[in-house]
Backbone and ligand atoms as CSV (ligand in chain L), in Angstrom:
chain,resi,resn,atom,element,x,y,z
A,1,UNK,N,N,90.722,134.658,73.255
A,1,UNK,CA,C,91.971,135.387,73.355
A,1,UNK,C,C,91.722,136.879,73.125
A,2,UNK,N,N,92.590,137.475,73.694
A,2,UNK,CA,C,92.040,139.085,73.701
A,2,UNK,C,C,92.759,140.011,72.589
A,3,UNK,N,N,92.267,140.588,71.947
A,3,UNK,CA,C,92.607,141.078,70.721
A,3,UNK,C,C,94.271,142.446,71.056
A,4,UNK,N,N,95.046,142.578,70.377
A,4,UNK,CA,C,95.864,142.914,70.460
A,4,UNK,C,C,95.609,144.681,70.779
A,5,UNK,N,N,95.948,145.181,71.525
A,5,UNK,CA,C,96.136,146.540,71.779
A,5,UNK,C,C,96.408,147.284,70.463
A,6,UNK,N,N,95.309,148.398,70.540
A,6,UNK,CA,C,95.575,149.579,69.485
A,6,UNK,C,C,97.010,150.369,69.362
A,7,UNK,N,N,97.963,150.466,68.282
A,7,UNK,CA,C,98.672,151.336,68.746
A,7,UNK,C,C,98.942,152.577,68.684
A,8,UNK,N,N,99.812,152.976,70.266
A,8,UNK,CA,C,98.682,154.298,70.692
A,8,UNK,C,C,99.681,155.651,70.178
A,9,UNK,N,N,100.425,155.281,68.637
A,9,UNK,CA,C,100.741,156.884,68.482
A,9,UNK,C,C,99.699,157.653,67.594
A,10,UNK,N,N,98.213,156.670,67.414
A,10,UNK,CA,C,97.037,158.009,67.454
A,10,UNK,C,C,96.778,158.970,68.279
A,11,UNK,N,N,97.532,158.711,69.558
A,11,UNK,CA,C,96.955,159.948,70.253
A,11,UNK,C,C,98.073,160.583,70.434
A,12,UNK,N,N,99.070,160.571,69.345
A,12,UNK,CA,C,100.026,161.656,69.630
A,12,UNK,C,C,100.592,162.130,68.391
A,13,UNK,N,N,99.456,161.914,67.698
A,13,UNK,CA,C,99.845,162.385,66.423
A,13,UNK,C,C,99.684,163.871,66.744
A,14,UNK,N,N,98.595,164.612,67.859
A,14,UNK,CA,C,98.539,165.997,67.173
A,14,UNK,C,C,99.690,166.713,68.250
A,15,UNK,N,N,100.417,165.945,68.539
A,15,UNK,CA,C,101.990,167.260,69.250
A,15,UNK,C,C,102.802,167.839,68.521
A,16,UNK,N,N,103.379,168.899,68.991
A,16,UNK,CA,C,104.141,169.830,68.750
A,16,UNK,C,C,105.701,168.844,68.301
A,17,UNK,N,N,106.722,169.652,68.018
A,17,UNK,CA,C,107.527,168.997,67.202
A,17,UNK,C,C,108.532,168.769,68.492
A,18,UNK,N,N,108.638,169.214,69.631
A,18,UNK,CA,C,109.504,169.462,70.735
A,18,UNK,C,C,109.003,168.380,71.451
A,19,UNK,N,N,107.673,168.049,71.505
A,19,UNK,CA,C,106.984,167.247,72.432
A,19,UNK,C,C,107.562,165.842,71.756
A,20,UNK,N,N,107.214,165.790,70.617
A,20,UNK,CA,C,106.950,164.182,69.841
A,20,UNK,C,C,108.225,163.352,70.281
A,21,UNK,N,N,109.153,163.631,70.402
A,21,UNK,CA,C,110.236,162.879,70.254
A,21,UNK,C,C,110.352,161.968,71.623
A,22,UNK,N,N,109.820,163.024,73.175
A,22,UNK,CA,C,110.159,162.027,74.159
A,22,UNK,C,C,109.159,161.698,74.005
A,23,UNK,N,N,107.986,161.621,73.617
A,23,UNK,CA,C,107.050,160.584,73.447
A,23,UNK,C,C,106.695,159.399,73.124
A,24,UNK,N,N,107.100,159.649,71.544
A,24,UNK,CA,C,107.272,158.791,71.175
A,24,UNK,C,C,108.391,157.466,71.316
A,25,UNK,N,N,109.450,158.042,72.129
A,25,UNK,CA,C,110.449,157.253,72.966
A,25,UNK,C,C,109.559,156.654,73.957
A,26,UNK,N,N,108.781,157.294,75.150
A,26,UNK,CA,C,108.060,156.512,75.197
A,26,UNK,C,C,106.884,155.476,75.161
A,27,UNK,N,N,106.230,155.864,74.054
A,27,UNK,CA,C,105.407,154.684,74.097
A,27,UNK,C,C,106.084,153.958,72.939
A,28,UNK,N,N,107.555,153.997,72.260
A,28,UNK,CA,C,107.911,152.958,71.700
A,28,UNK,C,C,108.513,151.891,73.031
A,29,UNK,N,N,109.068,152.410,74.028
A,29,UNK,CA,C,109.491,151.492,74.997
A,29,UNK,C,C,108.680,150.680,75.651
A,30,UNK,N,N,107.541,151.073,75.602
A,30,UNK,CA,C,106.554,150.207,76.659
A,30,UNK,C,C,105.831,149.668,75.438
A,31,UNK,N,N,105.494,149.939,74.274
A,31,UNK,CA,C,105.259,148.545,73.206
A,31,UNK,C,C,106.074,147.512,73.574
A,32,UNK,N,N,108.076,148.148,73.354
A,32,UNK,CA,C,108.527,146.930,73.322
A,32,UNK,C,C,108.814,146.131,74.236
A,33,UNK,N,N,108.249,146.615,75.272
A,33,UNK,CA,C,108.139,145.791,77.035
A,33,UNK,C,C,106.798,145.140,76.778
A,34,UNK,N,N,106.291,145.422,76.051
A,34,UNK,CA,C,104.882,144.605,77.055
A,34,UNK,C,C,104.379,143.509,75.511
A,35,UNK,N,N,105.089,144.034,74.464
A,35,UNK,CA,C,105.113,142.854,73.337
A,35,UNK,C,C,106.179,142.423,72.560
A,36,UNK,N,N,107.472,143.114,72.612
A,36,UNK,CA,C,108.564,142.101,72.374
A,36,UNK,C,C,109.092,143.384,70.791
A,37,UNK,N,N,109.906,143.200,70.656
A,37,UNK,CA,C,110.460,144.008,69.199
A,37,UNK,C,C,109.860,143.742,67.980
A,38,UNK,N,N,109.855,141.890,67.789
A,38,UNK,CA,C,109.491,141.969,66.305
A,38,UNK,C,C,107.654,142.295,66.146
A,39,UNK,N,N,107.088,142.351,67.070
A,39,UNK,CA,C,105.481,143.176,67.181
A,39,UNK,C,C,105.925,144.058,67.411
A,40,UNK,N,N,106.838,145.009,67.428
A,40,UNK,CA,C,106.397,146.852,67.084
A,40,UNK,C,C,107.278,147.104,66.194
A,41,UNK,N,N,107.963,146.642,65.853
A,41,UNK,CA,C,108.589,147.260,64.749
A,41,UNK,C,C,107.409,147.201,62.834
A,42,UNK,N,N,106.887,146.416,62.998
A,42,UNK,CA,C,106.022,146.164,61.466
A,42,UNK,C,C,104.659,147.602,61.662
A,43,UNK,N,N,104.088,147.881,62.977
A,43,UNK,CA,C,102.844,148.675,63.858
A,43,UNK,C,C,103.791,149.993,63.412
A,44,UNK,N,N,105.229,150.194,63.706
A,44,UNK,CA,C,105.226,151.520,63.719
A,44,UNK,C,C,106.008,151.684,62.276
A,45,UNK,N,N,106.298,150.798,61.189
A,45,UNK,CA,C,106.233,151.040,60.177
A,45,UNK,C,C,105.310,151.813,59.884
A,46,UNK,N,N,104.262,151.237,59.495
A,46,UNK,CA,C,103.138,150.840,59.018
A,46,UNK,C,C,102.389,152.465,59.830
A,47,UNK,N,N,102.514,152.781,60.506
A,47,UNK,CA,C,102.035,154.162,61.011
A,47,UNK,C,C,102.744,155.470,60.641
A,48,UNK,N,N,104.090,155.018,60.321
A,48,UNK,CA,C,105.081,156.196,59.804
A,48,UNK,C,C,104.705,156.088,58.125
A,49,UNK,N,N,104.582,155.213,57.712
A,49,UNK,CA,C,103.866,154.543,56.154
A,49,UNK,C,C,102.921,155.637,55.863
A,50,UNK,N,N,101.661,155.305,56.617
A,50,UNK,CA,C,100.253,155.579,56.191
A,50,UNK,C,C,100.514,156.944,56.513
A,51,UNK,N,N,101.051,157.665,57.116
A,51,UNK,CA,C,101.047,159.060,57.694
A,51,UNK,C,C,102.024,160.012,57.290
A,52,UNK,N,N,102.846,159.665,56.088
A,52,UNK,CA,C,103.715,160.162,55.520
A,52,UNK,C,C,104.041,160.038,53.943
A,53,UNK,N,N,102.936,159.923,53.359
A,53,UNK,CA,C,102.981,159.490,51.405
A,53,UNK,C,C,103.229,160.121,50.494
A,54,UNK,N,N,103.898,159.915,49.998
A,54,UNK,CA,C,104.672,160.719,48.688
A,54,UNK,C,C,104.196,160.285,47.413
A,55,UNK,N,N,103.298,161.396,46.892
A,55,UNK,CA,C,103.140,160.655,45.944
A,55,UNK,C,C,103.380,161.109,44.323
A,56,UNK,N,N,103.818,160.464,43.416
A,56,UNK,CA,C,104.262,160.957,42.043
A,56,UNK,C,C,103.115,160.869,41.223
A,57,UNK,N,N,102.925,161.868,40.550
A,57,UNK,CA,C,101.245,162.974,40.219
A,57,UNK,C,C,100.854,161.981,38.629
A,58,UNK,N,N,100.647,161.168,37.747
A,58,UNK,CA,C,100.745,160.992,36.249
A,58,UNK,C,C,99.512,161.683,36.213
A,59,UNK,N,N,99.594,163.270,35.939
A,59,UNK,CA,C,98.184,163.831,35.640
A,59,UNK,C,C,97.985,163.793,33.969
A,60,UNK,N,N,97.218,163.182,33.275
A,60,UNK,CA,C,97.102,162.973,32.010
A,60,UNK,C,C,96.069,163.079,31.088
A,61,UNK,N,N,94.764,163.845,32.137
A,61,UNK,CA,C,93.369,164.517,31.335
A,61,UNK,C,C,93.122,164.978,31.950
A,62,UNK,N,N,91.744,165.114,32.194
A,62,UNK,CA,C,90.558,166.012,32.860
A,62,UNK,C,C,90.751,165.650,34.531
A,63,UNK,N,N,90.880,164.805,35.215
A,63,UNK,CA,C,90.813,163.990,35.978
A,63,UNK,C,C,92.042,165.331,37.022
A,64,UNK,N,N,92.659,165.477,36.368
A,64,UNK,CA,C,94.475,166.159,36.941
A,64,UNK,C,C,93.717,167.370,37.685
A,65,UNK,N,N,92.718,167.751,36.988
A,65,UNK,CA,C,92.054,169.373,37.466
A,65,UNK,C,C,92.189,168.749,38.940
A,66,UNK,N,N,90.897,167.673,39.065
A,66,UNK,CA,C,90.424,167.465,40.363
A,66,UNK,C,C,91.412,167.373,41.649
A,67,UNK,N,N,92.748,166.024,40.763
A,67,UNK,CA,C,93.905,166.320,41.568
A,67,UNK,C,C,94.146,166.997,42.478
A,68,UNK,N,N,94.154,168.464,41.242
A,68,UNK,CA,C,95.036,169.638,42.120
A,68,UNK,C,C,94.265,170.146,42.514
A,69,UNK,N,N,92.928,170.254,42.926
A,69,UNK,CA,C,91.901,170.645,43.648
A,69,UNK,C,C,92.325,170.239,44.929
A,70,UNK,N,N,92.202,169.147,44.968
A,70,UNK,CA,C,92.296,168.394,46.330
A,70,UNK,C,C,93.599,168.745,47.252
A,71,UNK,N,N,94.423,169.681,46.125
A,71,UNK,CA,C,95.746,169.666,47.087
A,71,UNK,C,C,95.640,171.268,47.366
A,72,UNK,N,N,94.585,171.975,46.969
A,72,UNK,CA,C,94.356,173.845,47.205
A,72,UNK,C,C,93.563,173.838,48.458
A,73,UNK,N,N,93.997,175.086,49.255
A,73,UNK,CA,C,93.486,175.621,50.667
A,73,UNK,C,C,92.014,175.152,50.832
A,74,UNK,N,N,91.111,174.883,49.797
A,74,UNK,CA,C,90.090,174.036,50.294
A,74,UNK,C,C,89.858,172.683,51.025
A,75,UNK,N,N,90.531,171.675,50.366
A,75,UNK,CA,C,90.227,170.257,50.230
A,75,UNK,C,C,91.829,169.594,51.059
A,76,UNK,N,N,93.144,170.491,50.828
A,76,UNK,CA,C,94.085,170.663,51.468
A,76,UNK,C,C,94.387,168.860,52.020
A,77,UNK,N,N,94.840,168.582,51.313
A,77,UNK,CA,C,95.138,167.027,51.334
A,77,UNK,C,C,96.388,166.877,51.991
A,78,UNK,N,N,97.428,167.227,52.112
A,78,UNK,CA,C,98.281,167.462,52.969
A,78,UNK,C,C,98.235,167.324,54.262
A,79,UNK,N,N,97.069,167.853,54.358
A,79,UNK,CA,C,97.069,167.026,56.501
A,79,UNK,C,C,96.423,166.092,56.155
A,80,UNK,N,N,96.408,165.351,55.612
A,80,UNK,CA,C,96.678,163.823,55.768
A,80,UNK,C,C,98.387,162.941,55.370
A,81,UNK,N,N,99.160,164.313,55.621
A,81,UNK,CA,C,100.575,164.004,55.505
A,81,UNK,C,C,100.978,163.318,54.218
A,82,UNK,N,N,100.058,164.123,52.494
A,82,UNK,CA,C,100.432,163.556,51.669
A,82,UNK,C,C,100.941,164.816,51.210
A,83,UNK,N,N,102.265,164.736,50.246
A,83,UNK,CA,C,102.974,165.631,49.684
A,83,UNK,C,C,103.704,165.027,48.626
A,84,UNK,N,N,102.693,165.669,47.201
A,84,UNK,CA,C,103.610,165.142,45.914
A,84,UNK,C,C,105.008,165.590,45.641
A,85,UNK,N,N,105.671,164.493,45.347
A,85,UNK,CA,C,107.187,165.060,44.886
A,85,UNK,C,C,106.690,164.744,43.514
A,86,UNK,N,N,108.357,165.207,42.853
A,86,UNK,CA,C,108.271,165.241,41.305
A,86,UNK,C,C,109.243,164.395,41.272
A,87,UNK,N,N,110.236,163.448,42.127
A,87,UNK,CA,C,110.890,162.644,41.330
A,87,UNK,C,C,110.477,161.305,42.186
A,88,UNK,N,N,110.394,160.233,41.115
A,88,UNK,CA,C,109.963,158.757,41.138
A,88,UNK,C,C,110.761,158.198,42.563
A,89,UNK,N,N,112.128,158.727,42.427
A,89,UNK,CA,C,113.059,157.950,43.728
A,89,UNK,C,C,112.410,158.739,45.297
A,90,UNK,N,N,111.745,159.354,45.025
A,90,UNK,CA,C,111.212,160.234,46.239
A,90,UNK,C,C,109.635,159.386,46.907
A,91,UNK,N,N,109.426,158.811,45.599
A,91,UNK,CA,C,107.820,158.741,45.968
A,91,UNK,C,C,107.543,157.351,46.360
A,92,UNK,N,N,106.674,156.537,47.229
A,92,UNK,CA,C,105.809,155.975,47.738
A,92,UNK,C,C,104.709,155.756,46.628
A,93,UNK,N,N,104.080,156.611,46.057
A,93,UNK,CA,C,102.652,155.996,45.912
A,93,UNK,C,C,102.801,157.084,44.615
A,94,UNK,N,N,102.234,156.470,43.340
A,94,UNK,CA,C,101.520,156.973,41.971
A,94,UNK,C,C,100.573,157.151,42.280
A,95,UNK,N,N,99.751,157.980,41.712
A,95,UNK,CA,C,98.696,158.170,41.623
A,95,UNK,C,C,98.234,158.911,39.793
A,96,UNK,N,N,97.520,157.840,39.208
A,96,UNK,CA,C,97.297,157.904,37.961
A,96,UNK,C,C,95.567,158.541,37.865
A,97,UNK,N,N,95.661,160.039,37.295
A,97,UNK,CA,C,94.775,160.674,36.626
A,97,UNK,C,C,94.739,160.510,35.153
A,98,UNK,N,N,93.528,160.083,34.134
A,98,UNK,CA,C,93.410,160.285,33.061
A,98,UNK,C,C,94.019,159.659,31.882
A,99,UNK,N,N,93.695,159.419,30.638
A,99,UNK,CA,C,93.628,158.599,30.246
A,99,UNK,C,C,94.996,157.923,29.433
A,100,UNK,N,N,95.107,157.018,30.142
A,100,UNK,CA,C,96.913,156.785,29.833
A,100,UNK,C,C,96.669,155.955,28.185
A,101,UNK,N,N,97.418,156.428,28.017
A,101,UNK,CA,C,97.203,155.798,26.098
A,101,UNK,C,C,98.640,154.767,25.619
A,102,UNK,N,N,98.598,153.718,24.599
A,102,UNK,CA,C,100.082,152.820,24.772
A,102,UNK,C,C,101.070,153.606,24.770
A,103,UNK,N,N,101.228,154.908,23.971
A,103,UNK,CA,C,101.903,155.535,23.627
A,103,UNK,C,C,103.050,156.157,25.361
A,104,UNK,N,N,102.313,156.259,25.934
A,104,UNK,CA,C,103.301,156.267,27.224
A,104,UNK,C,C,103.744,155.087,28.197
A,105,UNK,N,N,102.739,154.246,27.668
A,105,UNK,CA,C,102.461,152.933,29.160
A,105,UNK,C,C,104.246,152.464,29.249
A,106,UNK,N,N,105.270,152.388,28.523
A,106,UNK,CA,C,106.345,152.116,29.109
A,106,UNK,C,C,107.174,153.358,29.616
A,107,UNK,N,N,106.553,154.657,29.666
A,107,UNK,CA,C,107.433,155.393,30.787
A,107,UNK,C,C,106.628,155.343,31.499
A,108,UNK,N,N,105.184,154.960,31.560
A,108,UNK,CA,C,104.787,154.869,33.524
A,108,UNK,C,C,105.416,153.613,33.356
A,109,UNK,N,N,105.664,152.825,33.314
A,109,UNK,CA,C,106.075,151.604,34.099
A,109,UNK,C,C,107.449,151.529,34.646
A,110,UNK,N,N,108.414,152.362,33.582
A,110,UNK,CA,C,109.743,152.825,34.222
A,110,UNK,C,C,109.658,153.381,35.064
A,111,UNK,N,N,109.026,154.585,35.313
A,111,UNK,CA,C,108.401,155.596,36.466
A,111,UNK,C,C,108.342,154.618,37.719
A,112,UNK,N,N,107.221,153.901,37.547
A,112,UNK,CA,C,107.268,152.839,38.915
A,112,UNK,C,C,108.293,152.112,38.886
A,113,UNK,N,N,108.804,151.708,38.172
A,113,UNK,CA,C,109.847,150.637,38.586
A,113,UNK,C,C,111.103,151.403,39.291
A,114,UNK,N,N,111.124,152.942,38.784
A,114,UNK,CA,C,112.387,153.600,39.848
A,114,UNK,C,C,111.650,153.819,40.981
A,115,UNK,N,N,110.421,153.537,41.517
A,115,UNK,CA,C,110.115,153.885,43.060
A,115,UNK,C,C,110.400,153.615,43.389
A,116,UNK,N,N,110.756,153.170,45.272
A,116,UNK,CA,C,111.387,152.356,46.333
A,116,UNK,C,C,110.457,151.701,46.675
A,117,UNK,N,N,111.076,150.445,47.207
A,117,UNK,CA,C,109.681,149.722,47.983
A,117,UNK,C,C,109.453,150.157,49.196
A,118,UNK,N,N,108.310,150.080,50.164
A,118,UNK,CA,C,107.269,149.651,49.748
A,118,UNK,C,C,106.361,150.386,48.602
A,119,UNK,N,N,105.711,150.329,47.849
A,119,UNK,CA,C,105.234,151.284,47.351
A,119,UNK,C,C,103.716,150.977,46.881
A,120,UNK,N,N,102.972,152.020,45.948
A,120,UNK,CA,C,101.379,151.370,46.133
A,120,UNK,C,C,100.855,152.466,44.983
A,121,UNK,N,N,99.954,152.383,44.063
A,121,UNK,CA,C,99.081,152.745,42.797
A,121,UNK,C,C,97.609,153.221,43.351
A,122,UNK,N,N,97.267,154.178,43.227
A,122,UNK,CA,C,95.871,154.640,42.748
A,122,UNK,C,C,95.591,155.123,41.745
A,123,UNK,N,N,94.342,154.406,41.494
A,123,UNK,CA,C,93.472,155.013,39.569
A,123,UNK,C,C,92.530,155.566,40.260
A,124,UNK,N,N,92.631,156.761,39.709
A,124,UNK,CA,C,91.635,157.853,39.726
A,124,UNK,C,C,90.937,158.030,38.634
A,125,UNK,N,N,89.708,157.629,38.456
A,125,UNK,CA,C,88.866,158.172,37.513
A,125,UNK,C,C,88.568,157.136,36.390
A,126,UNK,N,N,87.526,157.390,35.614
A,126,UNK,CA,C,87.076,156.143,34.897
A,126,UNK,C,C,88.303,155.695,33.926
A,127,UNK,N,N,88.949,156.941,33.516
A,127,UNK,CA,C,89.943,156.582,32.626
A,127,UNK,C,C,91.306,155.370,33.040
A,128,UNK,N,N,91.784,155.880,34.278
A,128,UNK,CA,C,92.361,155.201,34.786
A,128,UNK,C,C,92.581,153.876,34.777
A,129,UNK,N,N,90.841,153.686,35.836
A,129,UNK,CA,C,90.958,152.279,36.081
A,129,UNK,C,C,89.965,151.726,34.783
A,130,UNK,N,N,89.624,151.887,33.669
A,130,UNK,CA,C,89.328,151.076,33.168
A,130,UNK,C,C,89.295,151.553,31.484
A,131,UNK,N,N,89.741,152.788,31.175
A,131,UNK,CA,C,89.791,153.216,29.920
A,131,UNK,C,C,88.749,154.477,29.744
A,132,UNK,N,N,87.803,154.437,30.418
A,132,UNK,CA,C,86.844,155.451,30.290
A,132,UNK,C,C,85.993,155.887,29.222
A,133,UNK,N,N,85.629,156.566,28.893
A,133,UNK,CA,C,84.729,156.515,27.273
A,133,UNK,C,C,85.593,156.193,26.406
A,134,UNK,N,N,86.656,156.149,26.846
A,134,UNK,CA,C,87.761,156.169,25.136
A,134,UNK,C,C,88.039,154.560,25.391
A,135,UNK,N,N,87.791,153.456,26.580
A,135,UNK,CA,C,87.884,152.243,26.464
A,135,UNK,C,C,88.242,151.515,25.352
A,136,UNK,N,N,87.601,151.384,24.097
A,136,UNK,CA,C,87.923,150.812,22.759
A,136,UNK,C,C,88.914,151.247,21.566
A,137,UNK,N,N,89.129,152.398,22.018
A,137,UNK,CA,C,89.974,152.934,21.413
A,137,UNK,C,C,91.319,152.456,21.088
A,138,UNK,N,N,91.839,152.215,20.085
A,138,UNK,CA,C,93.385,151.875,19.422
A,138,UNK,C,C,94.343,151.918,20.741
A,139,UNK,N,N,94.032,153.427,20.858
A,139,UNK,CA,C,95.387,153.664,21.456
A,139,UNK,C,C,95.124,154.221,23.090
A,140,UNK,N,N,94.223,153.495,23.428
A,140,UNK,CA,C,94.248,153.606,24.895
A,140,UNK,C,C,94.150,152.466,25.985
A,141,UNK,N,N,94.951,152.518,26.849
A,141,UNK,CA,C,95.047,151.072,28.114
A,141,UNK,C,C,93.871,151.280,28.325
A,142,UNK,N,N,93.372,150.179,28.422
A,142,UNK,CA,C,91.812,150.090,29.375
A,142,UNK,C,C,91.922,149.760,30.851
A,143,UNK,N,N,92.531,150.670,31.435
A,143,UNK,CA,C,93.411,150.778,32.641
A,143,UNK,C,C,94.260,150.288,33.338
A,144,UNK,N,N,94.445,151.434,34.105
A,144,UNK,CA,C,96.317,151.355,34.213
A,144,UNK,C,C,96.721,149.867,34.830
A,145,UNK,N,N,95.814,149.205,35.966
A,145,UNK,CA,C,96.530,147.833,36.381
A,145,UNK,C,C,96.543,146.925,35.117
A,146,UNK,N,N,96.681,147.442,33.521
A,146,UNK,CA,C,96.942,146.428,32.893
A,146,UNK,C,C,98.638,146.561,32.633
A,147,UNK,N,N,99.248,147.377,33.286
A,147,UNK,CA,C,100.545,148.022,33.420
A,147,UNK,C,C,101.621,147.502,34.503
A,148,UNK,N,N,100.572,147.945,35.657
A,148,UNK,CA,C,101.084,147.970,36.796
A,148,UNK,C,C,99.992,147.719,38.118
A,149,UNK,N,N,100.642,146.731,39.041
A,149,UNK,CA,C,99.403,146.350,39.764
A,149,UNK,C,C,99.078,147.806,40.587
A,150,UNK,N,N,97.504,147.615,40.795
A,150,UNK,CA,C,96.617,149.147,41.612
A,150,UNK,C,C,95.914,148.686,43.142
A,151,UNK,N,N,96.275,149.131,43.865
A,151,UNK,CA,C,95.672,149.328,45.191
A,151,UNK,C,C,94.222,149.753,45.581
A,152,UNK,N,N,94.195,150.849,44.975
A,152,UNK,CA,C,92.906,152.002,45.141
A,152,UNK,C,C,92.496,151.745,43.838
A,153,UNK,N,N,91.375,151.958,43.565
A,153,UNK,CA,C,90.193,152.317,42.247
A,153,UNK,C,C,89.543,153.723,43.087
A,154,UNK,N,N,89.567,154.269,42.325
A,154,UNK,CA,C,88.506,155.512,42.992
A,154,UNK,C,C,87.619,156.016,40.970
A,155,UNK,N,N,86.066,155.913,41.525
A,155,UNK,CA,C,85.680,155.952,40.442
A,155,UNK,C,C,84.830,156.962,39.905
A,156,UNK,N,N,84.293,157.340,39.091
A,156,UNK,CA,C,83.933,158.816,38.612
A,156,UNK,C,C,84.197,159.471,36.877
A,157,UNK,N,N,83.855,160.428,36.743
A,157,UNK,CA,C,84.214,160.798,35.148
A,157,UNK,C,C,84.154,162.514,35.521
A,158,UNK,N,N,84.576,163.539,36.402
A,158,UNK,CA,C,85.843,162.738,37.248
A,158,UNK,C,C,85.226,162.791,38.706
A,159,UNK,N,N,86.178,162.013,39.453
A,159,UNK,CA,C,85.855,161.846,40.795
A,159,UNK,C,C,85.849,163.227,41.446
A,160,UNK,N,N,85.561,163.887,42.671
A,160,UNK,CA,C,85.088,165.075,43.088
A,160,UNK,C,C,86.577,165.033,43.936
A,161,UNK,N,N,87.295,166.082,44.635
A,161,UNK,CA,C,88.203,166.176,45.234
A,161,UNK,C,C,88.112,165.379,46.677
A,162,UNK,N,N,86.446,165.123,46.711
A,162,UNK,CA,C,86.147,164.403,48.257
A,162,UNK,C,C,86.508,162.815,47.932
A,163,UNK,N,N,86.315,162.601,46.694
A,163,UNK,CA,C,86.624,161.285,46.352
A,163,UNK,C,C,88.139,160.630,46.397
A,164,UNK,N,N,88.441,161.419,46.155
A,164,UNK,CA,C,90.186,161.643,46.143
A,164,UNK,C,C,90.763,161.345,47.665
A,165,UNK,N,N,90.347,162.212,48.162
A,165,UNK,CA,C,90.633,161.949,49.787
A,165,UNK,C,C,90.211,160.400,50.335
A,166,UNK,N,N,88.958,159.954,49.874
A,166,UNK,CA,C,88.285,158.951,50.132
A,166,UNK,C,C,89.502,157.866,49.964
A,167,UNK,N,N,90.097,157.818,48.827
A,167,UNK,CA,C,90.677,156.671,47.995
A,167,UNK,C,C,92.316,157.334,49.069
A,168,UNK,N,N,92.691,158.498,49.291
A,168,UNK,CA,C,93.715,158.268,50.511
A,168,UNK,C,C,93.350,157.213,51.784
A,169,UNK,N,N,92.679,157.856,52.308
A,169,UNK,CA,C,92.438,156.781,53.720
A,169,UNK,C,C,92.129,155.560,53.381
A,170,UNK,N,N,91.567,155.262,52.179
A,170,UNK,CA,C,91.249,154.036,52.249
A,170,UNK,C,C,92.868,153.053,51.869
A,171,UNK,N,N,93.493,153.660,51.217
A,171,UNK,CA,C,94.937,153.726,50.954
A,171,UNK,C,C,95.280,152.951,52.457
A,172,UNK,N,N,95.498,154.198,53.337
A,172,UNK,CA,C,96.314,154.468,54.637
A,172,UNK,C,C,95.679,153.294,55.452
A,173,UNK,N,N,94.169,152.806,55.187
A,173,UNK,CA,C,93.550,151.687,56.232
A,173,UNK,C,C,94.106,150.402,55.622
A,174,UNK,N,N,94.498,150.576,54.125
A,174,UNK,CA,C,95.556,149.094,53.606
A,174,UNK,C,C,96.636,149.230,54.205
A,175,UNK,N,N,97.884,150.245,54.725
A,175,UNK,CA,C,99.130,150.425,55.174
A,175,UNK,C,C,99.274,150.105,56.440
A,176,UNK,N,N,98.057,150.098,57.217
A,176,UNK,CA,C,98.130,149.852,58.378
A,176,UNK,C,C,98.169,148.589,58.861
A,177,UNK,N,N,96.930,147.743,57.973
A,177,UNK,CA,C,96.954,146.410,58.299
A,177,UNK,C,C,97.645,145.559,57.495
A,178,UNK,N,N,98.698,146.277,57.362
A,178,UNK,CA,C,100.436,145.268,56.001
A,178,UNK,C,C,101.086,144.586,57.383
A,179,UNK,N,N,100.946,143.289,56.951
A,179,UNK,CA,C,102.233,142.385,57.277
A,179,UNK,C,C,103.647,142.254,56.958
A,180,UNK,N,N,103.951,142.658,55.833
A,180,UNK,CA,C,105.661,142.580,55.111
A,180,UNK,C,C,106.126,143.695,54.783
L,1,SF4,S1,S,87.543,159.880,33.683
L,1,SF4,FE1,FE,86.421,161.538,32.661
L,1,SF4,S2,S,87.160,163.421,33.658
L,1,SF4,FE2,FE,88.652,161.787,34.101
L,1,SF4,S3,S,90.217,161.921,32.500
L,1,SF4,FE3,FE,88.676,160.430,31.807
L,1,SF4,S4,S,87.240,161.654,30.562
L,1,SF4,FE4,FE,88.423,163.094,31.817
């Protein structure tokens, strides 16, 4: 059986803002001619998803520098159509820098719980996903999915701003291939 057609608003991601619209009119029409509604409607989720992430910042050590590295005229993370907001009802995707200690773990979890669905977690940095040198410590989670479930691990002490990006796409290659 022949594997299902790519879908093709990769090649129209790089138009102008005048162009996109009859475009994308049509190649949503001839998806839904040549495979039916309920196959394009989940494809062009799932492409407006991965290509549009909002994400709410918990910068909470060393780790936060790198963050905001990744979002300055160098490393410029944004054309990958990510743009942190500051409020929880805005955002898509957490992204946890540094070392979360008990002492907060129930306002991140409120935090996520006001997101909208769909929504999705990255741990950045050793602290994150697993406690980091301070691991044994009293008063620190030995990372954050003991909170809240995590998508991404991205790992490091701290990860480099290229790493950061890394743990986006790899993000955006989970959003794409979502069923629900
Ligand atoms: S992983 Fe390392 S750099 Fe990142 S917050 Fe922890 S101690 Fe700091």
């Amino acid at each position: 059986m022949a594997s299902e057609p790519a879908v093709p608003f990769v090649e129209i991601e790089a138009l102008r803002a005048q162009q996109f619209v009859p475009a994308a009119k049509e190649a949503l029409s001839a998806m839904i001619a040549e495979r039916g509604q309920e196959k394009v409607v989940r494809p062009v989720f799932n492409w407006a998803g991965r290509n549009s992430l909002f994400p709410l910042h918990w910068g909470l050590a060393c780790c936060a520098i790198e963050f905001a590295a990744a979002f300055g005229a160098r490393w410029d993370a944004e054309r990958f159509g990510v743009v942190p907001r500051s409020s929880p009802r805005q955002c898509d995707l957490m992204i946890v820098n540094g070392t979360v200690t008990w002492k907060v773990a129930h306002k991140l979890i409120t935090l996520y719980e006001q997101m909208p669905e769909p929504k999705w977690v990255i741990a950045m940095g050793n602290c994150a996903t697993g406690g980091g040198p301070f691991r044994t410590a009293y008063s620190v989670v030995p990372g954050v999915d003991k909170l809240v479930p995590v998508d991404v691990y991205i790992a490091g002490c701290p990860p480099r701003p290229e790493a950061m990006l890394d743990g986006i796409l790899r993000l955006e290659d989970l959003i794409r291939e979502r069923k629900e």
